[in-house]
N, C-alpha and C positions, 0 to 999 in steps of 0.2 A: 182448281185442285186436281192432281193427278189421281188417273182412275183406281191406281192398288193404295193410294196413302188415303183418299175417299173411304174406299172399301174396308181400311181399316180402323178409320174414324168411325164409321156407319157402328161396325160388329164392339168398338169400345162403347161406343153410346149406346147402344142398346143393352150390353152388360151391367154398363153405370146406370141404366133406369131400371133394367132387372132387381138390381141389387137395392136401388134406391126404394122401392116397391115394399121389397122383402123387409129392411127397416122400419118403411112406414107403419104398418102393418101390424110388428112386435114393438109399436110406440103406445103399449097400453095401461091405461089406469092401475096402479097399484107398483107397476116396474120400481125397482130400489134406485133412490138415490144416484147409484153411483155407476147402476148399469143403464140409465137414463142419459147420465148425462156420456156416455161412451158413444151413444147410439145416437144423438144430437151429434157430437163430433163428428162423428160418419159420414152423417146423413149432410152436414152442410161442405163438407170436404169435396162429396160427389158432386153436391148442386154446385159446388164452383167448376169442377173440372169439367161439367155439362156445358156449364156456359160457356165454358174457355172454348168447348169443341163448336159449339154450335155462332161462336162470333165468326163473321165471315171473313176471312183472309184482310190484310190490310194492304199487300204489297203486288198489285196488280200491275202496277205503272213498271215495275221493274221488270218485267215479261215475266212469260210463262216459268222459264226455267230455275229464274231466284225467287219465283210464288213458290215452285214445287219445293225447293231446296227451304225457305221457311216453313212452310206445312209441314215437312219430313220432322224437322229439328222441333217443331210445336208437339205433333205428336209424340215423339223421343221423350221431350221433356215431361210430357203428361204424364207417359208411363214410369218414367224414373220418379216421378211425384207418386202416384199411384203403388210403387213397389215400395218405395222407401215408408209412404204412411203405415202400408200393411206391415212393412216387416217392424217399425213400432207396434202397429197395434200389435201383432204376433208375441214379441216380447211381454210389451204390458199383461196380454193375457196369460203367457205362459207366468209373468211374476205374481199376477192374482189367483192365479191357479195353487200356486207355491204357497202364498199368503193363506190362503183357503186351506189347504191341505195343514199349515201350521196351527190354524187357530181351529182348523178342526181337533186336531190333536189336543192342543191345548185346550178343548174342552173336552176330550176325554178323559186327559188330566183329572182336567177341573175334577167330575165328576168322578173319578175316584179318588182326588185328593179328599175330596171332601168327607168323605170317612175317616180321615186321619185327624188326630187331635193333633192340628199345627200350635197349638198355645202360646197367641199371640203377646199375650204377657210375660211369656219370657223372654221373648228377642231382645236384645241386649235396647233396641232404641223403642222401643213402644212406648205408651203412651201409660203404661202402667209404672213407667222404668219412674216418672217423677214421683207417684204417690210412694215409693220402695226407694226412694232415696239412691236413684243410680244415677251417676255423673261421673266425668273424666275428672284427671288429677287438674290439682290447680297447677299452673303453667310453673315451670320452674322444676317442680316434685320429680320424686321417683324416675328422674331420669337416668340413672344407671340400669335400674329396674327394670324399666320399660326399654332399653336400650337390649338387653340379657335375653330379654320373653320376646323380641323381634327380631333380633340375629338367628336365634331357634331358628324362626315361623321360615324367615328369608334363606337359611342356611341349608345343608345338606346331611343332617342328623339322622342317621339310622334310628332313632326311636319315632313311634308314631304318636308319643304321650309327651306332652309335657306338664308335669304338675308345678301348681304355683302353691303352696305350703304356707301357712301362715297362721296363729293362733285368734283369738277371737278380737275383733276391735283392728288389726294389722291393715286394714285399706284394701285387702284382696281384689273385693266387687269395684270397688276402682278405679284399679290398678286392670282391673280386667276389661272395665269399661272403654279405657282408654287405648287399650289396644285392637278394641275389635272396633274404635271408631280409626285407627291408624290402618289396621288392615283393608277397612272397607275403602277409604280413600283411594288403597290400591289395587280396588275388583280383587281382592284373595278370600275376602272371608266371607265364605260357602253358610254358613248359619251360626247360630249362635244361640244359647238357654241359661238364664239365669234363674237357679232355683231360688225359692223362697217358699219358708214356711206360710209366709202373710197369704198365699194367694194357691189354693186349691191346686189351678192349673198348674203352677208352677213345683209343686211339691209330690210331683208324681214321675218318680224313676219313669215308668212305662210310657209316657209321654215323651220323652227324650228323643230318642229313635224315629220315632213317625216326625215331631215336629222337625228335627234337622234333615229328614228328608225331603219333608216340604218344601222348605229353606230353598235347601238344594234343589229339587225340580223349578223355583223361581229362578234361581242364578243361571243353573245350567239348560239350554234346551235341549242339548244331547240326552243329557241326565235326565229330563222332563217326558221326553220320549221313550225311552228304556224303563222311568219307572211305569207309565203308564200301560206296558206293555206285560211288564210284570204281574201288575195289581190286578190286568183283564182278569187275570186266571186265578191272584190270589188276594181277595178283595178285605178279607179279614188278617190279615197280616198282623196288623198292629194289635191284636188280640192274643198274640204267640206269645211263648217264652222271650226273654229279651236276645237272647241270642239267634231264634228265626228271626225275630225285626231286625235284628240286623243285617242278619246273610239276606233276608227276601226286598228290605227296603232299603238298602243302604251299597251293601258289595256288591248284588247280583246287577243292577241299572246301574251301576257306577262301572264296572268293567265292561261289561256292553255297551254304553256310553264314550268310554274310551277305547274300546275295536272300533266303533263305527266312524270317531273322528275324535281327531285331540281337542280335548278341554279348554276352554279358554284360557288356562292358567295353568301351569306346570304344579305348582305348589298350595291348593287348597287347604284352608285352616277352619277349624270347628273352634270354637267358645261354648266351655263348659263352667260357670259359674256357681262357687256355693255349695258344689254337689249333697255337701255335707248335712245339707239342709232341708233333702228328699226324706219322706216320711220313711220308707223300709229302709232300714239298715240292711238286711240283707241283698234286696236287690240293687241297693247298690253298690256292695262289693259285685254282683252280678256282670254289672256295667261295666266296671272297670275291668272286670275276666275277657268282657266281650272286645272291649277295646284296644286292649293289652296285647290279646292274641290275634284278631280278624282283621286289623287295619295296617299292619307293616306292608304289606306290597300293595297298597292303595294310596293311588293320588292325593291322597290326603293326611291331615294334621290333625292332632287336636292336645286344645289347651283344657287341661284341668286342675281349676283352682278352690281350695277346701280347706277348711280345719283340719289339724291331723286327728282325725278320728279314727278308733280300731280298726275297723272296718277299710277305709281308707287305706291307711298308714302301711297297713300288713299288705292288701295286694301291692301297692308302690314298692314296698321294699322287697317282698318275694321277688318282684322280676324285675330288679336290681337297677328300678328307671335312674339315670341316671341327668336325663336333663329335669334339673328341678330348680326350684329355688324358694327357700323358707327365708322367711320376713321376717320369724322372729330369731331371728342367726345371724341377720345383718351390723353392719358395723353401726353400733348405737350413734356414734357421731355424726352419719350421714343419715339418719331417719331423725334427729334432732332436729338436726339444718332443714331435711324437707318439713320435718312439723312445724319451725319454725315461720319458716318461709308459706305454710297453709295458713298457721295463723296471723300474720303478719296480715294477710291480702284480707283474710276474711275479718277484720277486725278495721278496718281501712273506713270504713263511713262512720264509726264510733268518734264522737264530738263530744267532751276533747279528747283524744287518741289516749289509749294508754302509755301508760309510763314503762320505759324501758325493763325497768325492775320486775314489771305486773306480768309482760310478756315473756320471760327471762322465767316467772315462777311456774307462768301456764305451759310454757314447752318443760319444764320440769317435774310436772305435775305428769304429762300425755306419757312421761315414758318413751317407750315403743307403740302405745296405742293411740295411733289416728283416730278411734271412734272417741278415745275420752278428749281429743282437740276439737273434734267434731262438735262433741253434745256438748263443748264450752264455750265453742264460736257461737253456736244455735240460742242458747240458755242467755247468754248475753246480748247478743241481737234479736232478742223477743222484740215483736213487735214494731218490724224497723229499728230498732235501735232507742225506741220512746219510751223503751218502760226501763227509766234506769238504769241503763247499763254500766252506768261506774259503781253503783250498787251489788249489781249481780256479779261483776269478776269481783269484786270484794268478798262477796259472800264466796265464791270460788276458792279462791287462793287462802283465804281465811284455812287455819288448820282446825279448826272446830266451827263445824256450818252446820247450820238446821237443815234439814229433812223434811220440811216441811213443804218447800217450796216446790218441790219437782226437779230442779235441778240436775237430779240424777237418774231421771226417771229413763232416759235410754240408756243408759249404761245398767241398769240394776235389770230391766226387761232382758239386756243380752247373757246377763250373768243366770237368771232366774231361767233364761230358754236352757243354756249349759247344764247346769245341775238338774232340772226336770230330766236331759235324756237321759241322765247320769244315775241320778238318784231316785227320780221318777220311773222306772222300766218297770213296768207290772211283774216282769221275769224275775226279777230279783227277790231270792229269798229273805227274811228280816234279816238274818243274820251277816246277810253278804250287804246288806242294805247299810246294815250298823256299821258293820268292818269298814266301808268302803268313808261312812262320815266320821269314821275313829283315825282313819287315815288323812282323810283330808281336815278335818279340825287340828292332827297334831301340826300338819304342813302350815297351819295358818296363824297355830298359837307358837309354834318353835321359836327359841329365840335366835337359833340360827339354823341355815338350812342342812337337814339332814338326806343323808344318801337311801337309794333305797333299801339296800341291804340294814342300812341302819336303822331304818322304820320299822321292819322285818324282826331285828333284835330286840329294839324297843316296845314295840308293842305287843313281841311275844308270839308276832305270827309264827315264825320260825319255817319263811317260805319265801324266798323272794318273786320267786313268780308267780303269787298269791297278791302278793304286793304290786307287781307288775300288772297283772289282773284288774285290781283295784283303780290303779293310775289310769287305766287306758280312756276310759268312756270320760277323765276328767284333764286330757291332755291340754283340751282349747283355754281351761284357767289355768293349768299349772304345769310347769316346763322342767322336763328332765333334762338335766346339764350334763355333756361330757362322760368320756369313759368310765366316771366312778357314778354314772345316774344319781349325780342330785339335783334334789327334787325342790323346784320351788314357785312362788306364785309369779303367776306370770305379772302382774303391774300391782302398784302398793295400794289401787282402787278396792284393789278385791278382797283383800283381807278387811277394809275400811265397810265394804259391801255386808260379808259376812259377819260381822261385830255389831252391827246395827240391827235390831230386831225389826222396826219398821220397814224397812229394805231389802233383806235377803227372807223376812217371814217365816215359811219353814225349815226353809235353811239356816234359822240364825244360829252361828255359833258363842254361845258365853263362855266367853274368854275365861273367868272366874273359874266357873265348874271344869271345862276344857284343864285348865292350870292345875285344879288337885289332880286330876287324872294324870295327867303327866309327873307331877312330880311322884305318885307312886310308882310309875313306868318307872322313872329314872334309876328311883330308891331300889325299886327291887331288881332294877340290871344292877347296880352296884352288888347289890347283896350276892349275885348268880358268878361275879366277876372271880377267879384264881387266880393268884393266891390270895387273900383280903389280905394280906400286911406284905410291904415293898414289893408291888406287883413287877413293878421294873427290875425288880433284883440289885439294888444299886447295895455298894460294899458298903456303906454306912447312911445310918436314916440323920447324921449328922454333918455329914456333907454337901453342902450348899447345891444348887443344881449348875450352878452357873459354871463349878469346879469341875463336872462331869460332862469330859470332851464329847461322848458320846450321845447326850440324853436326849436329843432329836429321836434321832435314830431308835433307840429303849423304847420311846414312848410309841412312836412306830409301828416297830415290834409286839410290845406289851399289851398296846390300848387300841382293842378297835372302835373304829369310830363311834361307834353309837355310844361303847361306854365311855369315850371321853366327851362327850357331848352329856349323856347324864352327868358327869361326876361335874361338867361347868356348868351345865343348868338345871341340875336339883335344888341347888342353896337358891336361885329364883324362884322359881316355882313352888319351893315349899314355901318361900314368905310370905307369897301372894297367898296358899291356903291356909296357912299360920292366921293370916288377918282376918278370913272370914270363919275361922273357928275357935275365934277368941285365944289368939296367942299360944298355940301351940311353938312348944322349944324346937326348933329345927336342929339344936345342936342333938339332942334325944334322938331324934331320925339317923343321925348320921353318925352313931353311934358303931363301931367294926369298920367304919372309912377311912382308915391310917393315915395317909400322907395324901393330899391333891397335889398332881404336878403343877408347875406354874408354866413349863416347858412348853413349845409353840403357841403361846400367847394366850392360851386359855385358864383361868383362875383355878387350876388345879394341882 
C-alpha cells in the first residue's frame, strides 16, 4: 500500500474507532426504542467499514502500481459509503427533528384543546349518532336534494350559509347525515355538530364554536398550529360571548393558518345539524349573527339545517340567504317516490311482503313526513319482524287504531317536544298562552284552511301581527302557504295527534268544545258583516246567481275571506253544538243572515 493512501487509511480508522467509542459508550440502559436502534445501525455500519479497511490488500501479484490503483478506488469507495450513510442519517435526523417539533406542537395542542368542550357526541359519526337515530338516506332517496346541498358545498357561492329548512318529521338530520358522509369521502368537511335535545352536550349553543374548532385543528395542522398559538395567550376562550369564540377560535388560526400555507382544500365545509334543537333560543339567533356576518371571506362553508323557528327563520331572512332549501316546499311527487322507495327497502325482510295496496296507503298516510314512514317501518318491524307484522301495518293503515299499543309513540314525543317550546315558555303570559291554543285549535278544528288575516277577523284579534306572533314558535306543525298566508297543518297526523286526549295530553284539543266556540266566532262575524241583507248588492234577491255574469268577482269584492268562510262553516259548526245542547235550532242562530252565496263553491 502506497504511503499517502496508507496514511489516509490510518487517520479514517482511527476516526471510525473514535466515533465507534463515542456510540459505544451512549449504548445505555433505559435509551428509547428507536434512538437504540439508530445507534446499532451505526455502530455495525463502522464495524464493517473497519473491517473492510483493516483486510489486507488482495491484488499483490498484479504489482505494485494496480495494488496502489485498487487501494486508491477501496478507499474512494469507503468514503462515498461513509458520506452517502451520513447524509441519510443527516436527513432521517433532520425528518425526526421535524416529527419531534410537530408532535410537540401537537401536544401543545393537545393540552389546550383540552379545555374545549369538543362534544363528541355531536360529530355527525359518533358512536352516540346510533342511539339518536342518525343515518344516511336510503340509497335511491333525496337525490335531487342532496344533489342541490352539494353543488353549493363544491360550487362558488358568495353566501357562507347555507340553510337546509324543513318542518318537523321532513328527514333533515338525514339528509344532513348524508352529506357530511359525501363530504368527508372528499377530505372537505372540516367538522361537523348535530344538535340534540336527548344529550346535554349536544344541546348547548356555547359548545358549537369550540367543538368545530377542535374538529378543525384535527383536520388542519396549519389550522392546529395557529390555534395553539392563540389559546397560549387565550386559554378561556370558549368561555366568551359566542361572537369572541368565534373571532379567537375560529377566524383568528384559520387566517393565520392560511398566511402561513394554503389549506389542504380550497373549499372547507362545516355541518350544522338541528340547530333548532339548542336549548337558548336566543343564543341561537346569536350563532347565526356570528356566522352570517364573520365567515364571508373565510375558507370556509357552512351548512345549516333546522325547523323554521322565529328565531331561526327571522335572521335567514333578514340577510336575505338566499342558498337554501325547504323540504316542506318541495314537489310532493318526488318526496312520495323517495318515501316510497324508503319504505319499500325497509319493509323488504317482512314475510309475506305486503301487499301493493298496504304500501300505496303507508306512503299515503307519511305525507311529506319521512318521520311518520319512519316510526311505521320501526312499529312494524318490532322485533325482527316476529311480533306480527301484518298485524301491526294493519293496525296502521286501519283509519281507527288504538292508542294503546305505542305505535305512535315517536311521532306524539316530536309533536309533544313542538308545542312544549311553543306553549310550554315560562314567558308566556296566560293570556298570550290561551290566544296562542285559540289559534291553533281553530287551525285544527277549521273545516277548511283559513288565512291568517282571516284568523285575525275571526277570532276578533283584530291584529294580524298578533296573529303572526302567535304562528311563529308553532311553524314546525303548522305551514303558512303562499302570499295570502294560509295557514295549515302541516300532516293529517297531527290534527289525529291533537284530538286524541291520550296522546297529545295537555295539549288535547276537544274538537266538540273547540266546535261551539267556533261556531259563535262565525255567528258573530256574520252578525259584524255590512250590509246584513244583499251584501253583494245584486239588482234582485230573485235572480238566480248563475244569471249574474259577474258574481265571482261581487263575492270577491263583498266577502272577505274570513266571512265567507264563517257564513260556509257556521251551519257545521253549529250542528255539531246544536247536538251536544240538546237540539238547539240553528235556523234561530241564523236569523238577519239574508241570502248564502253558493258562488265559488262554497254553500253560501
Amino acid at each position: 500500500m502506497e504511503g499517502a493512501v496508507k496514511s489516509e487509511y490510518d487517520a479514517l480508522q482511527h476516526r471510525l474507532q473514535a466515533l465507534l467509542k463515542v456510540l459505544e459508550s451512549n449504548s445505555e440502559p433505559g435509551t428509547s426504542p428507536m434512538v437504540a436502534s439508530k445507534v446499532i445501525g451505526i455502530r455495525e455500519f463502522i464495524k464493517g467499514e473497519l473491517e473492510s479497511i483493516e483486510r489486507e490488500p488482495s491484488g499483490k501479484q498484479h504489482g505494485r502500481f494496480l495494488a496502489a490503483k485498487v487501494e486508491e478506488e477501496r478507499f474512494v469507495g469507503c468514503c462515498h459509503r461513509i458520506q452517502e450513510y451520513m447524509d441519510r442519517l443527516s436527513l432521517d435526523t433532520s425528518l425526526s427533528t421535524w416529527r419531534l417539533e410537530d408532535q410537540n406542537a401537537k401536544d401543545r395542542m393537545s393540552s389546550s384543546v383540552r379545555l374545549l368542550p369538543s362534544s363528541p357526541s355531536a360529530w355527525y359519526d359518533s358512536n352516540a349518532g346510533k342511539d339518536l337515530q342518525r343515518r344516511e338516506c336510503t340509497p335511491g332517496t333525496r337525490v335531487d336534494v342532496l344533489a342541490n346541498i352539494l353543488a353549493w358545498a363544491n360550487g362558488n357561492s358568495k353566501d357562507a350559509v347555507y340553510w337546509l329548512n324543513g318542518m318537523a318529521g321532513t328527514g333533515k338530520t338525514t339528509i344532513a347525515y348524508s352529506v357530511c358522509t359525501e363530504l368527508a369521502s372528499k377530505h372537505v368537511l372540516a367538522a361537523s355538530f348535530f344538535c340534540s335535545r336527548l344529550r346535554e352536550e349536544c344541546s348547548d349553543v356555547n359548545k358549537i364554536i369550540p367543538s368545530i374548532a377542535y374538529q378543525l385543528a384535527q383536520f388542519s395542522p396549519p389550522f392546529r398550529r395557529a390555534l395553539s398559538m392563540v389559546m397560549e395567550n387565550n386559554q378561556d376562550a370558549h368561555h366568551k360571548m359566542l361572537n369572541e369564540q368565534f373571532e379567537t377560535l375560529i377566524r383568528k388560526p384559520l387566517l393565520a393558518a392560511l398566511a402561513a400555507q394554503p389549506l389542504e382544500s380550497e373549499r372547507l365545509v362545516v355541518v350544522i345539524d338541528a340547530l333548532d334543537e339548542c336549548i337558548n333560543k336566543e343564543s341561537t339567533r346569536d350563532i347565526l349573527d356570528v356566522l352570517l356576518v364573520k365567515s364571508n371571506d373565510l375558507p370556509i362553508k357552512f351548512i345549516v339545517s333546522s325547523r323554521p323557528e322565529p328565531q331561526i327563520r327571522d335572521r335567514m331572512n333578514d340577510n336575505r340567504i338566499k342558498s337554501k332549501l325547504v323540504l316542506h316546499e318541495l314537489d310532493t311527487g318526488s318526496v312520495h317516490t323517495d318515501i316510497e322507495t324508503y319504505v319499500r327497502e325497509e319493509l323488504k325482510p317482512m314475510s309475506p311482503a305486503p301487499a301493493e295496496s298496504q304500501i300505496q296507503a303507508l306512503v299515503k298516510k307519511a305525507g311529506i313526513l319521512f318521520i311518520y314512514a319512519a316510526t311505521a317501518v320501526r312499529y312494524v318491524g318490532y322485533d325482527n319482524f316476529q311480533s306480527d307484522p301484518e298485524d301491526r301495518l294493519r293496525a296502521i293503515l286501519a283509519e281507527s287504531k288504538s292508542q294503546d299499543d305505542g305505535e305512535n309513540e315517536e311521532i306524539d314525543d316530536l309533536y309533544i317536544t313542538v308545542l312544549d317550546a311553543a306553549l310550554g315558555n315560562r314567558r308566556l303570559r296566560k293570556v298570550e298562552r290561551e290566544g296562542m291554543q285559540q289559534v291553533l285549535h281553530t287551525v285544527v278544528c277549521a273545516r277548511d284552511p283559513l288565512t291568517v288575516s282571516g284568523l285575525s277577523e275571526l277570532l276578533q284579534i283584530h291584529n294580524t301581527e298578533r296573529v303572526r306572533a302567535v304562528l311563529r314558535p308553532l311553524w314546525s306543525v303548522l305551514h303558512v302557504v303562499g302570499a295570502n298566508e294560509l295557514v295549515t297543518t302541516l300532516h293529517a297526523s297531527f290534527p289525529d295527534f291533537m284530538f286524541n286526549p291520550t296522546r297529545s295530553r295537555a295539549y288535547h284539543c276537544d274538537s266538540d268544545t273547540h266546535n261551539r266556540i267556533l261556531a259563535e266566532h262565525c255567528l258573530e262575524r256574520i252578525k259584524r258583516a255590512q250590509p246584513q241583507f244583499n251584501i253583494c248588492g245584486l239588482e234582485s234577491s230573485y235572480l238566480p246567481d248563475d244569471n249574474v255574469p259577474d258574481i265571482k268577482q261581487r263575492v270577491t269584492n263583498a266577502i272577505w275571506p274570513d266571512l265567507l268562510y264563517a257564513g260556509a262553516t257556521a251551519g257545521l259548526s253549529v250542528d255539531k253544538a246544536a247536538a251536544m245542547d240538546g237540539g238547539a235550532e240553528p235556523d234561530k242562530i241564523f236569523k238577519g243572515w239574508g241570502r248564502v252565496y253558493e258562488a265559488d263553491g262554497w254553500m253560501v
